[in-house]
C-alpha positions as CSV (number, residue, x, y, z in Angstrom):
1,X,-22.5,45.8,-32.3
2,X,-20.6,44.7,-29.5
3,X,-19.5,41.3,-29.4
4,X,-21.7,39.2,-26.4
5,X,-19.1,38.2,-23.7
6,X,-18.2,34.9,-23.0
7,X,-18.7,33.8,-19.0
8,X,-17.9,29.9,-18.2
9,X,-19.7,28.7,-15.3
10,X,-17.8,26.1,-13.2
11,X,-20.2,24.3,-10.8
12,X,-18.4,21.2,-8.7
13,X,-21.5,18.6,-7.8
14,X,-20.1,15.4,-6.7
15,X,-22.4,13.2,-8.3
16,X,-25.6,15.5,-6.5
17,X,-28.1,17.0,-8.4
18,X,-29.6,18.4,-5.6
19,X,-30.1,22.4,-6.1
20,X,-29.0,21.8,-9.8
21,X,-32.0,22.7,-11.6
22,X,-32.6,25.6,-9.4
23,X,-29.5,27.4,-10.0
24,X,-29.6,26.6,-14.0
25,X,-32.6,28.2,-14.6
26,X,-31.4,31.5,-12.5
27,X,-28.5,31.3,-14.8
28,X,-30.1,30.6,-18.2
29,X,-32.1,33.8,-16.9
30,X,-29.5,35.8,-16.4
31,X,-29.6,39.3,-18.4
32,X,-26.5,38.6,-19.6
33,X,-26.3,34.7,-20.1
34,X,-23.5,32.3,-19.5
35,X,-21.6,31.3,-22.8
36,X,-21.7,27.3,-21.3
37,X,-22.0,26.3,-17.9
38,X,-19.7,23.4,-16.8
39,X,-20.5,20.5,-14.2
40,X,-17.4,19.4,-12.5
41,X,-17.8,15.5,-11.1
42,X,-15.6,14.3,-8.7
43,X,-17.5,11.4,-7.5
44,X,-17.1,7.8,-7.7
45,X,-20.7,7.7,-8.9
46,X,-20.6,10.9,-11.3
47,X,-24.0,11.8,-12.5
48,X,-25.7,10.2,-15.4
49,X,-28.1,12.8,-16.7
50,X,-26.5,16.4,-16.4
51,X,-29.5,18.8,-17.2
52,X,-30.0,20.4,-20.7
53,X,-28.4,23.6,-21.0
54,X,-25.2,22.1,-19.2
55,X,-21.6,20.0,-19.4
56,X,-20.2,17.7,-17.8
57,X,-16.6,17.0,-17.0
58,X,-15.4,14.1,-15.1
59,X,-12.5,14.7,-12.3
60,X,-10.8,11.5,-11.9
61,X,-9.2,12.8,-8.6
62,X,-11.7,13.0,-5.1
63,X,-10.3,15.5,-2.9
64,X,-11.9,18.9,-2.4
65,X,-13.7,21.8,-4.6
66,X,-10.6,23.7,-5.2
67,X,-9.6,20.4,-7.8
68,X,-12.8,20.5,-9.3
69,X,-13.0,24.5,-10.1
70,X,-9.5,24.2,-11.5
71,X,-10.5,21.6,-13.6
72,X,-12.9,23.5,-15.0
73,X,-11.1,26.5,-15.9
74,X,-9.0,24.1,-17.7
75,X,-12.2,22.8,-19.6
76,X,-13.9,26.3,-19.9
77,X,-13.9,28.2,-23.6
78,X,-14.7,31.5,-21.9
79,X,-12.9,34.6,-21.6
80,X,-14.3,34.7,-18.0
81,X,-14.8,32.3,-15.2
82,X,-17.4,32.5,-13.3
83,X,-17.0,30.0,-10.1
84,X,-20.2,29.2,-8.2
85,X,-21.4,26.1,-5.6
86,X,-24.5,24.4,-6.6
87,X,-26.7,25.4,-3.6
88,X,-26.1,29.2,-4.3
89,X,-28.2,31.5,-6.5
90,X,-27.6,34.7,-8.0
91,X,-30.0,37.5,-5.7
92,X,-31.7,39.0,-9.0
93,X,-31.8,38.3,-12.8
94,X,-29.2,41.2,-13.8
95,X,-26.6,39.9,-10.9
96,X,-24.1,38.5,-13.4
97,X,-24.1,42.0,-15.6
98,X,-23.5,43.6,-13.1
99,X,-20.5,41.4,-11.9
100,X,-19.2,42.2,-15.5
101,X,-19.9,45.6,-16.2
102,X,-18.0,46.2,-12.9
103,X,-15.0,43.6,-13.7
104,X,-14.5,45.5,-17.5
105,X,-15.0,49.6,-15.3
106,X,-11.5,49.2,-15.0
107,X,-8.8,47.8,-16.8
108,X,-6.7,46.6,-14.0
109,X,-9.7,44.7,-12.4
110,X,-9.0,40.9,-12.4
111,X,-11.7,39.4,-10.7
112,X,-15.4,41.0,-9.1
113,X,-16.4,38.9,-5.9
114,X,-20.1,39.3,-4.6
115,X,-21.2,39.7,-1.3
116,X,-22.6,36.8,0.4
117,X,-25.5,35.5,2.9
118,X,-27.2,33.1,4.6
119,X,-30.8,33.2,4.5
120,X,-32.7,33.1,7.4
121,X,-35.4,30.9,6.2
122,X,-32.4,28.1,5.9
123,X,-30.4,29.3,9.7
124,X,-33.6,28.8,11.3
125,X,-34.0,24.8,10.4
126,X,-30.6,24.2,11.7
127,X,-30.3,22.5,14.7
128,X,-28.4,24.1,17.8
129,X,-24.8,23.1,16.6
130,X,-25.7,23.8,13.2
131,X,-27.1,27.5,13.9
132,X,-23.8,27.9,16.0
133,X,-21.8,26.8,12.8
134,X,-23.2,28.9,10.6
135,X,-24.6,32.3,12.9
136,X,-21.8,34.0,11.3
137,X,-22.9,33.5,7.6
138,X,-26.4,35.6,8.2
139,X,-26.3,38.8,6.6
140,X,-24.4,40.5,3.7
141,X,-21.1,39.2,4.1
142,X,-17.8,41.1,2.7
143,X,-16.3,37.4,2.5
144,X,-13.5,38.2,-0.8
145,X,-13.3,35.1,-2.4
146,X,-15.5,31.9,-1.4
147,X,-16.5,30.0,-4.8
148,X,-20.0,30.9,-4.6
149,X,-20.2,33.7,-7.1
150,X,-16.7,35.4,-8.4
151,X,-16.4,36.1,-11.6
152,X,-12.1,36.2,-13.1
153,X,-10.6,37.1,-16.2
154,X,-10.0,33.7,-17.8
155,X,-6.0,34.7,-18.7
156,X,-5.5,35.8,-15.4
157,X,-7.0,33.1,-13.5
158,X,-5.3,30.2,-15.3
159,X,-1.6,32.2,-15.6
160,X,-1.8,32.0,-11.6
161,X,-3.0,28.5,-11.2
162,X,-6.1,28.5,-10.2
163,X,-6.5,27.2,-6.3
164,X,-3.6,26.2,-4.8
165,X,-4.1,22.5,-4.2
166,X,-0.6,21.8,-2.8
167,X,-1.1,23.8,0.7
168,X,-4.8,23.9,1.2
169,X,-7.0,21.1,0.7
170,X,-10.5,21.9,3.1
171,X,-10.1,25.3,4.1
172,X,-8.0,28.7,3.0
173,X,-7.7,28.3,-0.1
174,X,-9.9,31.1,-1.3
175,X,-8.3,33.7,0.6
176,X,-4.6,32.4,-0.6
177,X,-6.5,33.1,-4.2
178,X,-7.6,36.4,-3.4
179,X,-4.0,37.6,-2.6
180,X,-2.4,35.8,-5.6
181,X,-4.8,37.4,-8.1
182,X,-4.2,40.8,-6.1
183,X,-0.4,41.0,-7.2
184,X,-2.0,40.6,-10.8
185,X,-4.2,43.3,-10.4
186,X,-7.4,44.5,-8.2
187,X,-10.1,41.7,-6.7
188,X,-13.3,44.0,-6.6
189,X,-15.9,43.5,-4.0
190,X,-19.2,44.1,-5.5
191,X,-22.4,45.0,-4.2
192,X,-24.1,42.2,-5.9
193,X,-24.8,39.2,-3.5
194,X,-25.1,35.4,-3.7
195,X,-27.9,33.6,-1.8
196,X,-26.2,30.9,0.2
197,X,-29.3,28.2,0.2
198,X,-27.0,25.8,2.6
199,X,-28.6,22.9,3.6
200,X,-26.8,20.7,6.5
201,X,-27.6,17.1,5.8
202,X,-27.6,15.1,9.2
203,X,-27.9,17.4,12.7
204,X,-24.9,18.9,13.6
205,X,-22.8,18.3,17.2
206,X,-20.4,20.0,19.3
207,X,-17.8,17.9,18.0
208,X,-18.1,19.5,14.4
209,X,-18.5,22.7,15.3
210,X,-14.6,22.0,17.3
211,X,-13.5,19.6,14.1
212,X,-14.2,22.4,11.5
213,X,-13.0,25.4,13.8
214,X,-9.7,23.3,14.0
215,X,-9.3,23.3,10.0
216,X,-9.9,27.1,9.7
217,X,-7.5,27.6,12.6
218,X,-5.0,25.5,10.5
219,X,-5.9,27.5,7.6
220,X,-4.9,30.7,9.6
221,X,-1.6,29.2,10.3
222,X,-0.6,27.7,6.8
223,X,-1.3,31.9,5.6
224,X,0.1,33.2,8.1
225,X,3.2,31.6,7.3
226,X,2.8,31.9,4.0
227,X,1.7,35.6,3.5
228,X,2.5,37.2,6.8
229,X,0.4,40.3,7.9
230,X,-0.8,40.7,4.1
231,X,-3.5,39.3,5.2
232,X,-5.0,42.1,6.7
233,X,-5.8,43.2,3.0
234,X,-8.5,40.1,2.8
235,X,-11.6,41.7,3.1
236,X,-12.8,38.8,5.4
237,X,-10.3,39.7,8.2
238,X,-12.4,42.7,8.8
239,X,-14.9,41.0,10.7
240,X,-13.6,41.3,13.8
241,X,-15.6,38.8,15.5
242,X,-13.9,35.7,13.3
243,X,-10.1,37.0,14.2
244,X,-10.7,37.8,17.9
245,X,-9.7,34.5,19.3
246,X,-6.3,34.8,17.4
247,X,-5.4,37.5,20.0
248,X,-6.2,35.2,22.9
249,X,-3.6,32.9,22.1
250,X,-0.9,34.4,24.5
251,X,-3.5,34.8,27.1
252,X,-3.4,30.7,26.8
253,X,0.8,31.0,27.5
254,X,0.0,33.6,30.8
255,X,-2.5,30.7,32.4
256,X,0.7,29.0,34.4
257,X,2.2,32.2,35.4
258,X,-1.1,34.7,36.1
259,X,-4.0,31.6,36.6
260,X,-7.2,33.7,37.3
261,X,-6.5,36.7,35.5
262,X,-5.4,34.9,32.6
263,X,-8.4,32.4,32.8
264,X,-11.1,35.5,33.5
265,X,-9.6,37.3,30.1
266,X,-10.1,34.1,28.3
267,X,-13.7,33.1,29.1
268,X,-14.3,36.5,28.3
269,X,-12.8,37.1,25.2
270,X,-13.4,33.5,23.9
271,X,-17.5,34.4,24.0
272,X,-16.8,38.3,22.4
273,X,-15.0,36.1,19.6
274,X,-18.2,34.2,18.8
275,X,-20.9,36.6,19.5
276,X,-23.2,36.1,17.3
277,X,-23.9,32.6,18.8
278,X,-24.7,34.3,22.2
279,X,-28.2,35.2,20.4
280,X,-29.1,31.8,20.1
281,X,-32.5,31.3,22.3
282,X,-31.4,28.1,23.9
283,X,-31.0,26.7,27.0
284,X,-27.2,25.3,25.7
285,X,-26.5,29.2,25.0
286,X,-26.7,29.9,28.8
287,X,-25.2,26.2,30.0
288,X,-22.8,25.0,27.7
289,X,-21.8,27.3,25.3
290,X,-19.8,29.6,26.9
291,X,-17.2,26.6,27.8
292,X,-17.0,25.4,24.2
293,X,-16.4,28.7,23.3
294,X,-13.0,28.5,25.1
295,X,-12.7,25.3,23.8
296,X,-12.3,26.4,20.0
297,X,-9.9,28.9,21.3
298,X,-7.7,26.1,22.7
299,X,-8.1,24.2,19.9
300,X,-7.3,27.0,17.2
301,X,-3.9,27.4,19.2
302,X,-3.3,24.2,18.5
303,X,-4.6,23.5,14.9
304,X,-2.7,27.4,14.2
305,X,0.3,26.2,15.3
306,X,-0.2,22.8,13.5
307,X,-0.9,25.0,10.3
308,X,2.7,27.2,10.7
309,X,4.6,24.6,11.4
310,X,3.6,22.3,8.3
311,X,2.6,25.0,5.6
312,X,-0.1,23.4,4.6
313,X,-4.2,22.8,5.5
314,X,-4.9,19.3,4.8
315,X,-7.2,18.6,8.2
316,X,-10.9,17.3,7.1
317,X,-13.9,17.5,9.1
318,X,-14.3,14.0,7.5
319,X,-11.9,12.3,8.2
């Protein structure tokens, strides 16, 4: 009989038990169950009561979830790591099976990464802002790596590093994971998907829609320089849509020289770059969207160039 294999769940929660319970009992009823799931607490406040069927690890150090999942791995007794976000659930009861079977098909396979989405029932409480944040996320989503539900060969995993937590700190540092595990061997994209139950705590404004466009943008930057045009093998720069506005950038440097024609590309290019949010029923889609849209353009030059320049992503939306 074939020996049961062992998955370690990593979950980072800062002190929140919010969505907890939900996502434990999906787990625990799993067709193939997790060998231990692991609660990773970075908060000053860590959580007094994890729930039965869990274990919790304290993280003395309070910077982002890419310290919190490495901590993990280093606490996890599993041949397999299984990283997931506490407001995500698993879209049937034979999700995590089928993440293995399809990790163990072939042996050069180092990690499986599910597909991800938004549901609508959770878009549709947003406010304006919010629903521009996040229009992007509805639907199955070929993301690559995002912490929500990818499942790594424990060896593999730790003999990279985990996250790197030296150049990215808020955003980028999934897809600098996908290509490091990639020159170890292949990062599937499975046909399973995660349920992304995101929940956005206080109403959203223009200002943090710009605020977290800038940190991706400075992502973008810290890769680029890092990785060059391998990016292109991230499954997540195929959504054309998300990498438009990178192409508007020496449209920005023709303003002085050609003014209208430069300015006429722009507005135009800088609302095809965020499409999806031109669906929006609201009065702001018509009146003041299409100017912030060319605002996040001007402000991903900046936080791009920011990001190539310094290497690193160490902008926070909260701070």
């Amino acid at each position: 009989m074939p020996a049961i294999p062992k998955v370690s769940v990593v979950i980072p929660i800062y002190g929140k038990s919010g969505d907890l319970p939900r996502l434990v009992e999906a787990l625990l009823g799993q067709s193939l169950q997790p060998h231990e799931i692991i609660l990773v607490d970075s908060s000053p406040q860590p959580m007094e009561a994890p729930p039965h069927g869990t274990r919790l690890v304290k993280n003395p150090v309070d910077v982002a979830l890419s310290w919190d999942y490495n901590l993990g791995a280093k606490a996890a007794t599993g041949d397999f790591i299984l990283n997931m976000q506490q407001d995500c659930v698993p879209e049937d009861a034979t999700a995590l099976e089928r993440m293995f079977q399809q990790l163990t098909a072939l042996p050069g396979r180092v990690s499986v990464v599910a597909l991800v989405t938004l549901p609508v029932e959770n878009f549709r409480q947003y406010n304006f802002w919010g629903q521009v944040l996040m229009a992007r996320w509805v639907g199955r989503i070929r993301q690559g790596i995002s912490g929500k539900f990818d499942l790594h060969r424990a060896d593999v995993y730790r003999g990279i590093g985990g996250y790197d937590t030296d150049r990215f700190h808020f955003a980028g540092e999934d897809m600098d994971l996908f290509l490091r595990l990639s020159e170890r061997g292949e990062v599937f994209v499975s046909d399973v998907a995660v349920l992304h139950h995101h929940s956005q705590n206080r109403p959203v404004s223009c200002r943090d829609v710009v605020r977290k466009h800038f940190q991706l943008a400075e992502s973008f930057g810290a890769l680029f320089r890092k990785w060059g045009f391998a990016l292109r093998r991230i499954p997540y720069a195929g959504h054309w849509t998300h990498h438009l506005a990178k192409f508007l950038y020496p449209v920005v440097l023709l303003a002085p020289v050609f003014p209208l024609p430069a300015l006429a590309v722009l507005f135009v290019g800088a609302n095809l770059a965020n499409l999806e949010t031109l669906r929006l029923r609201h009065w702001k889609t018509f009146v003041l969207l299409p100017w912030v849209n060319v605002l996040l353009v001007l402000a991903g030059m900046l936080a791009t160039v920011r990001g190539l320049l310094t290497g690193r992503q160490r902008y926070s939306v909260n701070k």
